[in-house]
Structure formats: C-alpha cells, structure tokens
C-alpha positions, 0 to 999 in steps of 0.5 A: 665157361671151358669144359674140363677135359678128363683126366683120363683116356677110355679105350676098347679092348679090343680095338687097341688090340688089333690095330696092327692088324686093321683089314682082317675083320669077319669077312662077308656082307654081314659080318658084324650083324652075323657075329652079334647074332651068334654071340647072343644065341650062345649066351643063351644057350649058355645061361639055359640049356634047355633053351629052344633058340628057334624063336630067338634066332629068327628075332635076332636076325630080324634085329640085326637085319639079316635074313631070315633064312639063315636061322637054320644055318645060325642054329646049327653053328650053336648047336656045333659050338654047344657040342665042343670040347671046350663047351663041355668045360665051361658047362661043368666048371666051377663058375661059368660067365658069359658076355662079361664087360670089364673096365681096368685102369692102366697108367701109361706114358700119356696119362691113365686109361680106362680100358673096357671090353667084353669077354664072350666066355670066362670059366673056372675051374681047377681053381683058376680061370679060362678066357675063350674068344668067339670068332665068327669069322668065315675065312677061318675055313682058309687062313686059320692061322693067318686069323690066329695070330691076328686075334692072338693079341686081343684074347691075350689082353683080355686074360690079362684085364680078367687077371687083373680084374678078379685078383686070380690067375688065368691058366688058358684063354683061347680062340673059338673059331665058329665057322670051322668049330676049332678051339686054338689055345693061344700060348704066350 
C-alpha cells in the first residue's frame, strides 16, 4: 500500500528565518542548553512574580546538563531581564503571554505551508501588541549589532504570523539581548 504524502510543508519559524545566517547561533559549550534554561526561569517569573526561582533554576540546570554553579550567575541574568524597561511594559500591560507557540497557514509558490514557532514574550497594550524575542547569546557583549541584524528577520516573521494569527495589529517587536540586558526595537 503507498503512503500518501501531505499536501502540505511544516516549517520552523525560526529556522526559515535565519538560514541566510547559518553560523551565528549562541556562542559557548551550552549555548542552546543555556537559553532553554533562562527562557523557562523567565516564563516563570513572569507568570509568578513572587516566585523563588532558586530551586527551579538548579532543576533546570540539572535537566539541561549544565552545571550547577551557574545557578547564581543563571538568576542574576533573570533578576537583570525582570528589572528592564521592557519587562516593566509587559507586566502592566493589558494582556501579557509568555512561550506562545503559533502555527500560520502560508500559500506559496511550492504549495501550502504550515508555519509554527514560538513566541518568548507577547504583550498588549495601548490596543495593539508588542513582540520581543529573548536572546541569550554571549557575544551580544561584541558584535551586538552583527546579531541584531541577524535575528532582525525571525522577530520581524514572528510579528507578522502574531498579526496574522490574532486578527490585530503589532506596534513593536523587538530583541532582548540577555547577556548585555539590551532591548533593540527592530524597525521595518
């Protein structure tokens, strides 16, 4: 018996958005272990402000095989992220969601495509929606820039899929820049 084939293509958001710039991934031993980490510890922050992360931190660690004596230097990143400007938004916004996963429908020349991402940070407020990406990357403290652009294009298809998504307009996405606690509005 043959096995039909879909009739559609699924596709990562974020890896169609930045296969032009293959090579530029977190730097470090652990880089992708090391962002998991802090994308969960700030989730969860989020969702309870009151949290005590210690316990959570040294559980992620250990679940992401990294060492435990990056807990403190792992809470102090959250405890710096938690202080920002940009933070301060998306807590007194209107509506506030963290780790969203998405899925789009897209026609293109090859035939439908599924698309489906995550969204670290989505807030509105002031009747439209900001999009902000978490980078945890370590050489954001020497090419900033260099990673700005980089990235530029997966936050900027991510504001799009969100616009499409909920049926409401984004007014900002952004990038957070862990490592150097810098927020980069990302213009079109």
């Amino acid at each position: 018996s043959k096995v039909l084939e879909p009739g559609y293509r699924i596709v990562q958001a974020r890896q169609a958005a930045l296969e032009s710039g293959a090579g530029l991934a977190a730097e470090g031993e652990h880089g992708t272990e090391w962002g998991r980490a802090i994308h969960h510890l700030l989730q969860a922050k989020m969702q309870n402000p009151s949290a005590d992360l210690r316990n959570m931190a040294r559980w992620i660690l250990s679940e992401e095989e990294l060492a435990r004596e990056l807990e403190t230097q792992a809470l102090e990143l959250v405890d710096s992220v938690t202080g920002s400007e940009i933070w301060r938004r998306a807590a007194s916004s209107e509506k506030c969601l963290v780790e969203v996963p998405f899925q789009v429908l897209n026609e293109t020349e090859g035939g439908p495509e599924i698309m489906r991402g995550v969204i670290d940070l989505a807030f509105r407020e002031s009747g439209a929606w900001v999009i902000v990406d978490y980078k945890t990357d370590e050489s954001a403290k020497t090419s900033l820039e260099r990673l700005v652009s980089h990235y530029a294009p997966q936050v900027e298809l991510y504001a799009e899929a969100w616009s499409k998504a909920v049926g409401e307009q984004v007014k900002e996405k952004g990038l957070y820049f862990t490592a150097v606690n810098q927020y980069k509005i990302i213009q079109e």
